[in-house]
Structure formats: structure tokens, C-alpha cells
N, C-alpha and C positions, 0 to 999 in steps of 0.2 A: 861311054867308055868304061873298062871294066880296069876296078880297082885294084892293085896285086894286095894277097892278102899274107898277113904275119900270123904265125902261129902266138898263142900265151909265152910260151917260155920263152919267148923271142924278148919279152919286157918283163922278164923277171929284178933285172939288175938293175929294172928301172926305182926310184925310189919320189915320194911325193917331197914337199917342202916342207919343211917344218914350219908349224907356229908360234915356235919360240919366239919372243919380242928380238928383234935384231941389235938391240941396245947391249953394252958390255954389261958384263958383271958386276965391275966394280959401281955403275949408276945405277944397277937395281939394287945393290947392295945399300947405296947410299941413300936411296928412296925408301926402304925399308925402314933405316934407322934414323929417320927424320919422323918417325911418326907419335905418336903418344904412345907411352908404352899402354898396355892391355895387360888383362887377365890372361895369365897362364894353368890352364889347367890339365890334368895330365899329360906334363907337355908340353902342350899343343897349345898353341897362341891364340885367345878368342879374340877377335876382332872386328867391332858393328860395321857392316856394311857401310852407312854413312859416314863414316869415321875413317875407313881405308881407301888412301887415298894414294896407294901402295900400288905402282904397275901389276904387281902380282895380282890385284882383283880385277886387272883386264886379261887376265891370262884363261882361257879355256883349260889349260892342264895347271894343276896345282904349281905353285913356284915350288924353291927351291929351303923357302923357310918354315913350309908345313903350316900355314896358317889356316886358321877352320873359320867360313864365315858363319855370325849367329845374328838373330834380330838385338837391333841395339839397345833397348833398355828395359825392366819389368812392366813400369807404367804405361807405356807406349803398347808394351804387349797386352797390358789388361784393358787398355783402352779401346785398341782395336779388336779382342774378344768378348767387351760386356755387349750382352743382347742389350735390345730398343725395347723401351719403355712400352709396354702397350696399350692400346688407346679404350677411354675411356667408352666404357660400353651405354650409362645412363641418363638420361636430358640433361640431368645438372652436374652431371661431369662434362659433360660435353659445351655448357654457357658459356660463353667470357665472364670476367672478374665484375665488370660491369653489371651484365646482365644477373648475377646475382646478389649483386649491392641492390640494384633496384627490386630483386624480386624479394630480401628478407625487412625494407623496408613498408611494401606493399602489403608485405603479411603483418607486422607490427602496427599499422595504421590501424587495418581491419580489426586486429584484436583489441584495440583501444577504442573503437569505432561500437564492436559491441559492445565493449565494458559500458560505453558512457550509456547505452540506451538501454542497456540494462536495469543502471541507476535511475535512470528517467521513468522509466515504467515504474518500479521497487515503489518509487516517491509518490507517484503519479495513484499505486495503489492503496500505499498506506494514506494520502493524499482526500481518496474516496472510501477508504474503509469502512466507517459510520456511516454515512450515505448507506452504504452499500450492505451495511449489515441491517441498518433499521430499514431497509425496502426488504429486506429477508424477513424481518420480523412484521413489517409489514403484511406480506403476503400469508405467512402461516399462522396471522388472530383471525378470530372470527371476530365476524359485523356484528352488530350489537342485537338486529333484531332477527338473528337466526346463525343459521351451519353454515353460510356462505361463507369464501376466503375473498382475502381479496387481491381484485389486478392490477398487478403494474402497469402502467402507462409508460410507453418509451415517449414522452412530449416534455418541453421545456417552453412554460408559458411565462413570461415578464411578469412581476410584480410589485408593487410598488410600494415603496422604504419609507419607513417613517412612524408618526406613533398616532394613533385613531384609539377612538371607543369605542366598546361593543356592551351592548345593553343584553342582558336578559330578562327575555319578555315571553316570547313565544315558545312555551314547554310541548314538548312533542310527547314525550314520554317518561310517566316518572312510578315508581314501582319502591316499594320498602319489604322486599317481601325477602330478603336475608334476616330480616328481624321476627321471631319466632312468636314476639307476643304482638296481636294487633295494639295494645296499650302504649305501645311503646315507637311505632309508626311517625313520631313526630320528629324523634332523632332524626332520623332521616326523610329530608324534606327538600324539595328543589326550588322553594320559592317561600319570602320574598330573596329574593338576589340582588343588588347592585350591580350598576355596571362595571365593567371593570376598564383599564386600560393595555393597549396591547402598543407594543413597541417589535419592527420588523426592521433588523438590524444586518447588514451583508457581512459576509464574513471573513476571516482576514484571509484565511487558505483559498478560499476560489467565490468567484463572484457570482456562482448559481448557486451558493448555500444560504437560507435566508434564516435568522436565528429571530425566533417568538419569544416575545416577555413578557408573560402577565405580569400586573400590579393593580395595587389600587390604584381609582381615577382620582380621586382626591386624596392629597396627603395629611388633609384636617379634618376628617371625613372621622366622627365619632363613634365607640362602637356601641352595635347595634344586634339588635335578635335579630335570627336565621343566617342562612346558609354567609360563613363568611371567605373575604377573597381568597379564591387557588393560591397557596403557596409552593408555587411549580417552577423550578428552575428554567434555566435559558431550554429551547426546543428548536431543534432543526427540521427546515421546511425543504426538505431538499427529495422527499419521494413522493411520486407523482403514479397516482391510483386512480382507480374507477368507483367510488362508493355503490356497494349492491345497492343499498339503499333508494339512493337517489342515483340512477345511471343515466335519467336524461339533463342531468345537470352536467355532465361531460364531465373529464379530467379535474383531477384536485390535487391539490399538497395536501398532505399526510402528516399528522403528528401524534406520539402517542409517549406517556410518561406515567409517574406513579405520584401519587403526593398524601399527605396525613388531611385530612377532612374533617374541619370543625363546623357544630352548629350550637348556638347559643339559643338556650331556653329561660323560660320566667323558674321562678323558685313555685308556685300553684300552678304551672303546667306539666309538673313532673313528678312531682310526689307529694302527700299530703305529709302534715304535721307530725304524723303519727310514726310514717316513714311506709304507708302501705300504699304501692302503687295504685295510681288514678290515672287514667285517660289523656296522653301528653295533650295539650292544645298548645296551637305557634303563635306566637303573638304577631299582627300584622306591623311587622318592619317598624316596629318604634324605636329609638335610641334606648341605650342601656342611660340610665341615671346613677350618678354618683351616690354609690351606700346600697344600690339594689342588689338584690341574690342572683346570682346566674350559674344557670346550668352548663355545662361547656363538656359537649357532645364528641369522642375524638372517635376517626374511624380509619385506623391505620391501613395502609395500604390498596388507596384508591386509587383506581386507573382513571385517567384522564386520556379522550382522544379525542383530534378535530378533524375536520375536513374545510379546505378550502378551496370552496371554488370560482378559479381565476378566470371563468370563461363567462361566468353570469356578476354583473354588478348589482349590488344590494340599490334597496327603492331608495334609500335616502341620501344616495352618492355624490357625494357636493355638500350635503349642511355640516354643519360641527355644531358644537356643543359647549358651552361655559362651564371652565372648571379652575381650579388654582392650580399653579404652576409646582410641580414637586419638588422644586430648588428654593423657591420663593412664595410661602405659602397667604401672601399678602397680594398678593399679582394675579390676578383672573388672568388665564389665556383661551382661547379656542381651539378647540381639538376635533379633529371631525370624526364621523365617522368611519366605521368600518368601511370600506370602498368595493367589498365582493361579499356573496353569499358563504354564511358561514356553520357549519353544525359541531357542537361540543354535546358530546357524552361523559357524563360519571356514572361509575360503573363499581360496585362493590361484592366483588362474589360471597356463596356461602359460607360458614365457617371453617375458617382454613390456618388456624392459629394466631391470626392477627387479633388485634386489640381492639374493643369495642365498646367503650365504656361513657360515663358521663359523670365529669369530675365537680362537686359545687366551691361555687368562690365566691366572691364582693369584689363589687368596683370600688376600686378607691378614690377621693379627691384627685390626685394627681395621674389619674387612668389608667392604674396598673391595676390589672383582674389576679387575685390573689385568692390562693385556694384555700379553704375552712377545713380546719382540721375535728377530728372526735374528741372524746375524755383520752384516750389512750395513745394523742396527737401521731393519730393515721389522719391522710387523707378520707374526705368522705366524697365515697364513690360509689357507682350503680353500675354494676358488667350487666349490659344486654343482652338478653338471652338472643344467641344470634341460632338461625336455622342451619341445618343440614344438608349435603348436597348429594342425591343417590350417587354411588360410584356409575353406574353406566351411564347418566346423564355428563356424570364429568369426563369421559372418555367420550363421550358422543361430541361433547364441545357446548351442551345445550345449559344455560344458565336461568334456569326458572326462576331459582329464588334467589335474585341476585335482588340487589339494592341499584336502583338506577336511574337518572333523571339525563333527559337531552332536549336540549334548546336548539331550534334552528334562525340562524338570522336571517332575515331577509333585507 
């Protein structure tokens, strides 16, 4: 069916409905002024949106009191315009608080962790330092009877504490030839000798260090012409060598030291009346007698070194020997001996500024060797004419005219 149709202007007169709220005047008036008053600024009445609660803020056309809506407070405005934080770009920003309590604990352990082993090593070195400096000196002497050095041994053989004697008996090699006049040969002399006593004491720092004592074997033991006992301080057994020497004796402790070297002569073994030297002769081991003349032989700066070796036992290993007690010299006790094969060198190189003389004295009743003085109360003394050492020989390391005597024990 076909619609009749109206022209536009047929619905001109027509008009739409308003949106005015259909409430009077007088209640939006009175809605208005129930509310908190506001900010007026030119004007114009500001009013927070949350806050109007004024029909007029339902209105699509502005009412009739001109109010301007604005955001309601500054805070609120800067709250909802600060940017987000931004996130953390590196591992340990990005941890919990946890996770890096535990990780700056972990680091503080470690660095206490080296500290301690640090300290432990520091100890551990000063600890071996002597050891470890006398196997250095070890290594860069030469052996007594040539240019060879000698080798460290990395072994650590048991040895056994306690105090033994060692006799010297069997001279291996003995030489006076630092002294320039043959006349004079007796000074220096490797026999007779006494035995001595050796004391092999552990040590308080570490239980592989073993500390050597010579002493005399008796403590009532009178004195006597030739060579008399080492006065050598305590000596650490703690470097473990090869002797060139003897290599099939295996592995040995090492000891090597300095000491002042007396020998006792007769008053007609050494010079005549006159005071013109004669031919020394040693007298065979007799005791010094109270009121006799004696010669007293000093040879400063004699090297003393041993070798022990721990892997061959001496023939006599098991007997001991009667002697008195050095605390109670009324008490015989038994002391055995040495229990390993043992070799000692003295050793006196050419003239090298030390002191070499031979000073005369008297024994007195009461045993004290007292030195005889001249007219002009000097000591009366004889400097030995000591020999010379070529320079390249002393740089070769070769000791021809050395003064030297070595005993091996068996």
C-alpha cells in the first residue's frame, strides 16, 4: 500500500521536547543552594564533580547558575598524572629483599673463609721457613770432596728420639793444608777425639723437625790434649738430601753449622825454649795434669756438617755404653749407641780473615786453663801462618787448601 507523502515545510511548526528537567524552579534553586559553597572564580562557580550533587550536573545544557565543572582536587590530579615507576633493568634489582640478605651473607662468609686460609698458609709458611731456608742452603754448598751440590730429597723417614753416643774412630779424610807451614800441621788434627754425646730432641712447632745436641759424653770427663768436644748449638734435622758422596747409602738428614775449634797441645810440642818454632807433635790422648803448659789451638769459623742416614742402621745398633749421668755425675747410666750410619765433616777453608791462633795457658788445681801472660802482660800468642786461596779456585767452589777432617760412623 502506498504511503501519502508530506512535504518538509508541512513540519516546520513542529518543534522537539525539551530536556529541561521538568522540576520547578524554585527546587532546583533549592538544590543548588544546599550544596557547599565553592570556589568562585571569575565568576563562575567551580565545582568537583564528586561534590555536585546539584540537578544541574544532570543537565546536558548548562543550568541556569553558570557553574563550570573541574577535576576535584590538586592531589588526586597529580596522583592520577605521576608516571609508573620503571622497572628494574639488573639481576639484583630485580631479587627479593630475601634473596639478597642471603646473597651479601654468602659473600661475607667467603671473604672471612679466605681471610682464615690465608692466615693458615702466612703460619703454616713462617711455620717451615728454616726448614725451608736451610734445604736452600742445603742445596747451593758444595760436598766436601768435590763441585757437586747437593739433592733434595722430597721423603720423610721416622727417626728415633732420644740421646745415644757416637765415637769417633773411623777417619775418612783429614787434611791441614789451610796451614802454610808443614811445622805447624798439628794445630790441626782430627784425632785423638772422644766420643761425644748426641741428644735428638722433636720440636715444639711440628713433629718432623728433629733438633741435634752435641755435648760431652761425660760430664767429669777431665781435660785432655787433641781435638776438643764441638761446641755447636742446638741443629735442625729437618732436610732430607742425597749425599754425592755416599748415594748408595740412600736418603739422609742434613745438618750444617759454624762453630770456634779448639785443640790442646803440650808446651815441647809447639815451640822450643827459645820461642823458635819446632815440628808440633800431638800427644796421644793423655789428660792435661794440674800445673802443665798447654797450647790452646783456636780456629774461628769452622763449618761443621753431618749426614744421617735413616735407611742403613749402624753395626752396633742395640749395645750402649757406660757413662755418668750429666745431672748426677756419681750415677753411671747406659747410653747406647748411635742407632744409623752417620758422617760429620770439619771443614776450615783458606785465609779469609778469621782467627787462627794458638794462645799458651796452665791448668790450675781447680781446672780452670788460664792464659800466661809476657813482661809487657799481653797475652803470649802464635798466629798461624794460614795459606791462601787462588781467586778462581774460590769461584770454582774448589777447596784445596782447606783444613779438614771427616769420620764416618758405621
Amino acid at each position: 500500500m502506498r504511503l501519502p507523502r508530506r512535504s518538509v515545510r508541512s513540519i516546520t511548526s513542529l518543534r522537539l521536547p525539551s530536556l529541561r528537567s521538568s522540576l520547578s524552579s524554585n527546587n532546583e534553586r533549592r538544590e543548588c543552594t544546599r550544596n557547599t559553597p565553592a570556589d568562585v572564580e571569575d565568576g563562575i562557580e567551580l565545582v568537583p564533580i564528586e561534590r555536585q550533587n546539584s540537578p544541574c550536573a544532570k543537565q546536558i545544557a548548562p543550568c541556569q547558575e553558570e557553574k563550570e565543572v573541574v577535576p576535584g582536587s590538586k592531589l588526586e590530579f597529580e596522583i592520577s598524572t605521576k608516571p609508573l615507576p620503571s622497572l628494574p633493568t639488573s639481576k639484583w634489582g630485580r631479587l627479593s629483599k630475601r634473596s639478597r640478605i642471603l646473597t651479601i651473607l654468602a659473600i661475607q662468609i667467603c671473604i672471612v673463609l679466605t681471610i682464615g686460609l690465608s692466615l693458615m698458609s702466612a703460619k703454616k709458611r713462617h711455620t717451615s721457613f728454616s726448614p725451608k731456608q736451610h734445604s736452600e742452603n742445603a742445596t747451593s754448598s758444595q760436598s766436601p770432596n768435590g763441585g757437586d751440590t747437593l739433592t733434595p730429597l722430597n721423603f720423610s723417614a721416622p727417626i728415633k728420639r732420644g740421646t745415644f753416643a757416637l765415637p769417633f774412630e773411623n777417619v775418612k779424610q783429614q787434611s791441614s793444608a789451610c796451614l802454610a807451614k808443614n811445622n805447624q800441621s798439628a794445630a790441626w788434627s782430627c784425632e785423638p777425639r772422644r766420643s761425644i754425646r748426641l741428644t735428638l730432641l722433636p720440636s715444639s712447632d711440628s713433629a718432623n723437625i728433629t733438633i741435634l745436641y752435641p755435648e760431652s759424653l761425660n760430664s767429669t770427663v777431665s781435660t785432655y790434649y787433641g781435638v776438643q768436644d764441638p761446641g755447636v748449638p742446638m741443629m735442625n734435622l729437618s732436610t732430607t738430601v742425597l749425599d754425592p758422596q755416599y748415594p748408595d747409602l740412600g736418603g739422609a738428614y742434613y745438618f750444617k753449622s759454624q762453630y770456634t775449634r779448639y785443640m790442646l797441645l803440650g808446651e815441647d810440642d809447639i815451640l822450643s825454649a827459645l820461642g823458635r818454632p819446632t815440628a808440633f807433635v800431638l800427644p796421644k790422648g793423655t789428660d792435661v795434669v794440674s800445673g802443665d803448659t798447654v797450647w790452646t789451638c783456636k780456629f774461628d769459623e769452622t763449618s761443621i756438617e753431618g749426614y744421617v742416614y735413616v735407611l742403613k742402621n749402624a753395626t752396633n745398633v742395640g749395645a750402649k755404653i757406660v757413662t755418668s749421668d750429666p745431672h748426677n755425675a756419681t750415677n753411671p747410666i747406659m747410653v747406647p749407641w748411635f742407632p744409623y750410619m752417620m758422617k760429620i765433616t770439619e771443614e776450615r777453608l783458606p785465609d779469609h780473615g778469621a782467627t787462627a791462633q794458638c794462645t799458651k795457658g796452665r791448668l790450675l788445681e781447680n781446672g780452670i786453663l788460664a792464659a800466661q801472660y809476657d813482661g809487657q802482660n799481653q797475652k803470649i800468642q802464635l798466629n798461624l801462618a794460614q795459606s791462601t786461596q787462588d781467586i778462581g779456585d774460590a769461584q770454582k767452589g774448589d777447596t784445596i787448601n782447606a783444613c779438614r777432617c771427616q769420620w764416618l760412623y758405621q
